[in-house]
C-alpha positions in Angstrom: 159.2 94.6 105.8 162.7 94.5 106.7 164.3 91.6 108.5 167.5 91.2 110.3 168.8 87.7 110.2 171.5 86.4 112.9 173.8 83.7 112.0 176.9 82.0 113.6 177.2 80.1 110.1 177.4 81.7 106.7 178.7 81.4 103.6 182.1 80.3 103.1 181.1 77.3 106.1 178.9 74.9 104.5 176.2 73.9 106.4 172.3 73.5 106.6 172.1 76.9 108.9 173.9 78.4 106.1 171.8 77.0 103.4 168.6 78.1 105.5 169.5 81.5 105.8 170.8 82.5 102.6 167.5 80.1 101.0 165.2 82.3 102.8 167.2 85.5 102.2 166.8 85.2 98.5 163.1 84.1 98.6 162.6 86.9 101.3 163.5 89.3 98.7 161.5 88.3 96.1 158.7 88.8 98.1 159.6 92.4 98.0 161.2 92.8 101.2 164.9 93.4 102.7 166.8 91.4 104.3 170.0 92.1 106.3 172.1 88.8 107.7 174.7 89.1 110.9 177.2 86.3 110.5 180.8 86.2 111.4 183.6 87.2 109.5 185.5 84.1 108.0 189.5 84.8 106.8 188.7 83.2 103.3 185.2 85.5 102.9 185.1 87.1 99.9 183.2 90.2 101.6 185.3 91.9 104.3 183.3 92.8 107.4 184.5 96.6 108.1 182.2 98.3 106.0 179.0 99.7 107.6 175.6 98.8 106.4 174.9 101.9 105.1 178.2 101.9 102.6 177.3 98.4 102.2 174.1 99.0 100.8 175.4 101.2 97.9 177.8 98.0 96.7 176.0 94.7 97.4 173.6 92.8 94.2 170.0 94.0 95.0 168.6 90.4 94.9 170.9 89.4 97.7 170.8 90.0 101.8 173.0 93.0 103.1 175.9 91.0 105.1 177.4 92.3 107.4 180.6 90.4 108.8 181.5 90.7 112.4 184.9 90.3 113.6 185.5 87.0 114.4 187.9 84.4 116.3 188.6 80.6 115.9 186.4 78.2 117.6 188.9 76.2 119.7 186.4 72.6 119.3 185.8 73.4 115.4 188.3 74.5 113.4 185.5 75.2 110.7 183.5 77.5 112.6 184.3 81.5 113.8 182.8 82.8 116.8 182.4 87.0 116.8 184.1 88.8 118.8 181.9 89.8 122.0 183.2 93.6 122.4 181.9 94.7 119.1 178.5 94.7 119.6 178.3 99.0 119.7 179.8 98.3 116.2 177.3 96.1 115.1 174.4 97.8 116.8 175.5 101.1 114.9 174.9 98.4 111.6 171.5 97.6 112.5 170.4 101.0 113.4 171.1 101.7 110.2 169.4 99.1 108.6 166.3 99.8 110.8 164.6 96.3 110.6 161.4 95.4 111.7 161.8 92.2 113.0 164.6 90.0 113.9 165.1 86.5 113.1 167.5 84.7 115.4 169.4 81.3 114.0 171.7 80.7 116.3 172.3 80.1 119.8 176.0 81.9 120.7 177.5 84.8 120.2 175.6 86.7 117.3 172.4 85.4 119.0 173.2 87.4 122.0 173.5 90.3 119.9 170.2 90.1 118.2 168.6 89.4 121.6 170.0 92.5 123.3 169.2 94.8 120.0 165.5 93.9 120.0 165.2 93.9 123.4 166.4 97.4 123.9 164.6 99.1 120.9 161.4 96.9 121.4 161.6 94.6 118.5 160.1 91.3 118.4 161.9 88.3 118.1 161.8 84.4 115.8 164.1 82.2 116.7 165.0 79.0 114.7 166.1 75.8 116.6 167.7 74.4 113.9 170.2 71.8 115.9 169.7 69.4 118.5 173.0 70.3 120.0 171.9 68.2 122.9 172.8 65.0 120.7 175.9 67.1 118.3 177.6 68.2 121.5 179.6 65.4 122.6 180.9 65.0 118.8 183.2 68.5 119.5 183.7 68.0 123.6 183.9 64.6 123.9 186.5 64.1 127.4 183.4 66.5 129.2 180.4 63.4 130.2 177.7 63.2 128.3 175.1 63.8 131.0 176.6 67.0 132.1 177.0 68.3 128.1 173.2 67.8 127.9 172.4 69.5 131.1 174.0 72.9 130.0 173.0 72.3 126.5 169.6 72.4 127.2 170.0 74.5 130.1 171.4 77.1 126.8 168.2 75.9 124.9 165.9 77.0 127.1 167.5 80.3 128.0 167.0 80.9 124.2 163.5 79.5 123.3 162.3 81.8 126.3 163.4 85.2 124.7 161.4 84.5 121.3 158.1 85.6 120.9 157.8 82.8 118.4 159.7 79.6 117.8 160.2 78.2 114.2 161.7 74.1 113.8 162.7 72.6 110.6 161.3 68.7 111.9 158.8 67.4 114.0 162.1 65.9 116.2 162.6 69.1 117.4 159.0 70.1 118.2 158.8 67.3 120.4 161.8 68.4 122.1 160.2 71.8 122.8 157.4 70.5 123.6 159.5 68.1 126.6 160.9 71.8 127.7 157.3 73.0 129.0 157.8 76.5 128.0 154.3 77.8 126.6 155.7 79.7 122.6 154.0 79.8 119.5 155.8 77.1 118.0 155.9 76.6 113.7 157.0 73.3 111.9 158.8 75.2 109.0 161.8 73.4 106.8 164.3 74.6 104.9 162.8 74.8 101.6 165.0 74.5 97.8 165.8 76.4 95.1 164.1 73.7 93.0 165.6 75.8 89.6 169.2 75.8 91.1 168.6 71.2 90.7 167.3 71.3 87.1 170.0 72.6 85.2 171.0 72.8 81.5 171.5 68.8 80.1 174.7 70.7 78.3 175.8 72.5 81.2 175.4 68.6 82.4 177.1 66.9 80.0 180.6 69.5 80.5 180.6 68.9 84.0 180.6 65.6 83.2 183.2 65.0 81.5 185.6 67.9 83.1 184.7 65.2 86.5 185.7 62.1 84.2 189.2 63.8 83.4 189.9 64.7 87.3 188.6 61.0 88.2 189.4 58.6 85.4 187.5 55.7 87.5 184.3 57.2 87.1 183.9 56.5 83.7 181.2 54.2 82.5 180.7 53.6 86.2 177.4 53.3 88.3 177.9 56.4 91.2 176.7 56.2 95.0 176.9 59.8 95.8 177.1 61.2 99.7 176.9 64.6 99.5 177.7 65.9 103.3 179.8 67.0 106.2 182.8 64.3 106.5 182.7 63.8 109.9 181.9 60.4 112.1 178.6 62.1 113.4 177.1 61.8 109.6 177.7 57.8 110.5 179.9 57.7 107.7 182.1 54.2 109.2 177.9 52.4 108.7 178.1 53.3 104.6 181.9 52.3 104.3 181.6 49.6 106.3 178.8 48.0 103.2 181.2 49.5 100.6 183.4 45.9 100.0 180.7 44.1 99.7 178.3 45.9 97.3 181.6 46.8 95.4 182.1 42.8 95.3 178.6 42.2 93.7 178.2 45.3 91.4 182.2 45.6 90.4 181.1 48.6 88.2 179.9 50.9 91.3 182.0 54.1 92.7 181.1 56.1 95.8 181.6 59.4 95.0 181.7 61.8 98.6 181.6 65.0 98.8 182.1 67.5 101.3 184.9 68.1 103.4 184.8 68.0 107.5 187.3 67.4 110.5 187.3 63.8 109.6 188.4 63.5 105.6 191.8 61.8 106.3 190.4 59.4 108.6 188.0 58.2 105.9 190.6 58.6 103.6 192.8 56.0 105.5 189.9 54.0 106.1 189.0 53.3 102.6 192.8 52.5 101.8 192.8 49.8 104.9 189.1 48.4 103.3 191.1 47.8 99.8 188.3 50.2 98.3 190.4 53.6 97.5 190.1 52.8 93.8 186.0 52.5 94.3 186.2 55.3 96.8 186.6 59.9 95.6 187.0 62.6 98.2 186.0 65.4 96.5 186.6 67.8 99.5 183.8 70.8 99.4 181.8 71.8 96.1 180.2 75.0 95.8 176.1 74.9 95.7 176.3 75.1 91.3 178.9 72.0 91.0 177.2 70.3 93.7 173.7 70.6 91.8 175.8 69.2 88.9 177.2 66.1 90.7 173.8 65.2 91.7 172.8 65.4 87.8 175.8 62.9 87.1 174.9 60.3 89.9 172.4 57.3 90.2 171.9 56.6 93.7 171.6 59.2 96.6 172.9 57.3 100.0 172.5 58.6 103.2 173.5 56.9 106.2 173.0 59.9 108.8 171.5 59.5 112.0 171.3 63.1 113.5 170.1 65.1 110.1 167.8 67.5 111.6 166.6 68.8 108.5 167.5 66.3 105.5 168.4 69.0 102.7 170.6 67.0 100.5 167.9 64.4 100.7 165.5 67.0 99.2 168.1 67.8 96.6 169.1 64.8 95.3 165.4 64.1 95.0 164.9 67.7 92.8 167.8 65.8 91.0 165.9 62.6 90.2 168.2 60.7 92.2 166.5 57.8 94.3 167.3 58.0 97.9 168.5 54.9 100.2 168.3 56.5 103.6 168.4 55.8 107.6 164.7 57.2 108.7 165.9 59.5 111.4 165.4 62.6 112.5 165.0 65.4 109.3 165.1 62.3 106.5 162.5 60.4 108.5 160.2 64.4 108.3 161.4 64.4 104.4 161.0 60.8 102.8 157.8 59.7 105.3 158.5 56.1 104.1 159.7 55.2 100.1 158.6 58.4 99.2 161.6 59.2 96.4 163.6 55.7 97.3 163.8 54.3 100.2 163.6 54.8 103.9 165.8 51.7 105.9 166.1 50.9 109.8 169.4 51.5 110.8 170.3 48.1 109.1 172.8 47.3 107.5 171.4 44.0 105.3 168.5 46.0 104.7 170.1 49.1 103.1 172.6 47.1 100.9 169.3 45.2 99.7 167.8 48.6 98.5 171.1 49.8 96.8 171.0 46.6 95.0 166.9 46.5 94.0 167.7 50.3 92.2 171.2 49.1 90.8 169.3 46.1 89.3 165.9 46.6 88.4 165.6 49.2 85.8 161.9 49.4 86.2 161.8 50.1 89.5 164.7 52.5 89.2 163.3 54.6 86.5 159.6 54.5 89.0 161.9 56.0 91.7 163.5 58.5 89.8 160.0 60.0 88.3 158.3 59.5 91.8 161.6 61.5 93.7 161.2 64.3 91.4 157.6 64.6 91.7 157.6 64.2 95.7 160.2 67.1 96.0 158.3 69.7 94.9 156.3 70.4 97.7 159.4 71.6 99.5 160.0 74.5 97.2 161.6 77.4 98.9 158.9 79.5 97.1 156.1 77.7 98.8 157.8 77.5 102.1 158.6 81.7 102.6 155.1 82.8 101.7 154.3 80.5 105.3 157.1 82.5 106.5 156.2 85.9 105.8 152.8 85.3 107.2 154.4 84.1 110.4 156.7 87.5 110.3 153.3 89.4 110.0 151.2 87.6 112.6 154.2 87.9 114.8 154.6 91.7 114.1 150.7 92.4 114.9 150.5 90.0 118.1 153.2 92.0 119.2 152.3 95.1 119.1 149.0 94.5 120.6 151.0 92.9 123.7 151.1 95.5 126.3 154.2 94.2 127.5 156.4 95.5 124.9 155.9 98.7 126.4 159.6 100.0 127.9 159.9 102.1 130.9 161.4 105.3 131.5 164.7 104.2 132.5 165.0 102.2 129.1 164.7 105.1 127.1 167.6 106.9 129.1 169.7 103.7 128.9 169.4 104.1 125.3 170.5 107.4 124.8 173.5 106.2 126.6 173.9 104.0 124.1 173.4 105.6 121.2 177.1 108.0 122.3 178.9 104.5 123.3 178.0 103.2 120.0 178.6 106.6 118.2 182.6 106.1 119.8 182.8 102.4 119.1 182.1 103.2 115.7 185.0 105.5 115.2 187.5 103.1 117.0 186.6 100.2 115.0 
């Protein structure tokens, strides 16, 4: 089978989409299949996006997705993000073609989305979309002088434009089900996370014990210190100002504790200048952004995974940290409520503050309980192997497939087929003036 994936977010911006995408990719191929992803085209990507798929193909590893890298432009709300550029879709079209897929899966809700959409649509192809964020609660973090009421009416007004032009619907937590479900709109509808490369989390104790001290010689306070590792977007909606505001005061009853953060986001020097007003810089690392290999490392080197985010809708660095045998002290919210289910791994708090410094402080001093925790976390991440999680998926691609092509619906009329013959010249030009 081959599958086209669409992404606005890929690999060099760090995010769960990303993750997802390139997770399943891998796993996808495996499986025997091939996999093709549509993302845009970042300024620091290592691939550059003007070859076609078909040179492509001859130069890209086997065991990873075809990318092909759309010409992109800044995002004016998020300087991390690339939006494509709208008037090369007879470029891109001419990729796909090439590619020939048999299904498209759609992960995304701009740009590249509309691509995909308009592909399948005109050469009768069905469609998956994945909802993976409820921009509908994210929006007002990137617009916020726009009301909040008015955000969410066009956000979902977007949503529901989107879910209607699936044939099938995938979620990565029940959250967003229910929100589906509160659209009305009648879709086969899957609960399907993001599942782990469990192998990438169990690395070599050597490979371990370098990192460790290469990480001791770039932050001399980590040494013989007890680390609170946040591994995540730095940015206010990851309700980063509810773990720093706890940091003086378990630093004033375990003296011997560093939080170590990593990630980097729109927010870094805010935090940064936070930590320095709180008196806790020399308790406090920015990292800034770790590839997926060191950051399997620094899970290996920590002892307590803390979480404080409210709007994680799929909880993937809970998962990891877990594979890591890291116990988890976590808000149980959206994706991490799905993932932990309770103390599943650590410990799953109310949005209280007095309660989650209690747990930090029951796995910095009971070793009994902490070594129970880290054998239960590794044990309880498993199930969330990305292994485990595809073979669902490819069943969904098939079922999908066959349910389509018994629809009499699909059927295009006559005038499609001239349309397309049209398009297959504009597209034959727009490649050569690309």
């Amino acid at each position: 089978m081959k599958i086209a994936m669409f992404t606005d977010a890929y690999w060099p911006r760090v995010n769960g989409v990303t993750v997802s995408v390139e997770s399943f990719s891998r796993a996808l191929i495996r499986l025997g299949h091939e996999v093709m992803v549509i993302c845009p085209f970042y300024p620091e990507s290592s691939v550059v996006g003007r070859l076609s798929a078909d040179e492509n193909r001859h130069t890209h590893d086997k065991k990873e997705p075809l990318v092909i890298r759309v010409p992109s432009m800044p995002v004016i709300i998020s300087k991390e993000d690339r939006m494509a550029k709208f008037h090369k879709w007879f470029w891109v079209a001419k990729q796909i073609e090439q590619f020939n897929p048999d299904i498209m899966h759609i992960n995304t809700e701009f740009v590249i989305a509309e691509f995909g959409f308009q592909y399948a649509w005109l050469h009768t192809l069905p469609v998956v979309y994945t909802y993976h964020t409820l921009w509908e609660d994210y929006v007002a973090n990137y617009i916020p002088l726009v009301p909040t009421f008015l955000l969410r009416f066009i956000i979902r007004g977007i949503s529901k434009n989107i879910v209607k032009r699936a044939q099938v619907v995938l979620v990565p937590s029940v959250q967003i089900q229910e929100l589906i479900k509160k659209y009305r709109i009648k879709k086969t509808c899957y609960l399907l996370p993001t599942g782990i490369e469990a192998q990438l989390f169990n690395p070599d104790a050597r490979e371990v014990a370098c990192f460790r001290e290469l990480l001791i010689q770039k932050y001399p306070q980590l040494d013989h210190k007890r680390i609170l590792l946040f591994a995540g977007r730095i940015a206010k909606e990851k309700n980063l100002d509810f773990l720093l505001s706890l940091a003086p005061k378990i630093i004033a009853k375990h003296p011997e504790t560093v939080f170590l953060l990593v990630g980097n986001g729109p927010d870094l020097y805010y935090y940064q200048e936070e930590c320095a007003h709180l008196g806790i810089m020399e308790h406090c690392i920015f990292t800034g952004y770790l590839d997926r290999e060191d950051l399997a490392l620094t899970y290996q080197v920590a002892d307590i995974f803390v979480f404080p985010s409210l709007t994680e809708t799929q909880g993937l660095v809970t998962i990891e940290a877990m594979l890591s045998g890291i116990p988890v002290v976590a808000i149980g919210a959206m994706g991490t409520l799905m993932v932990m289910n309770g103390d599943n791994g650590g410990f799953m708090v109310k949005n209280d503050a007095q309660e989650f410094m209690q747990r930090v402080f029951d796995l910095l001093e009971d070793p009994i309980l902490y070594k129970r925790k880290v054998a239960e976390a590794k044990h309880y991440a498993q199930k969330w192997s990305i292994d485990t999680l595809t073979v669902k998926l490819q069943t969904i691609y098939q079922d999908t497939l066959t349910t389509f092509k018994q629809d009499p619906r699909v059927r295009r009329s006559i005038k499609t087929g001239v349309y397309l013959k049209h398009l297959k010249k504009w597209q034959e030009r727009a490649g050569r003036s690309y």
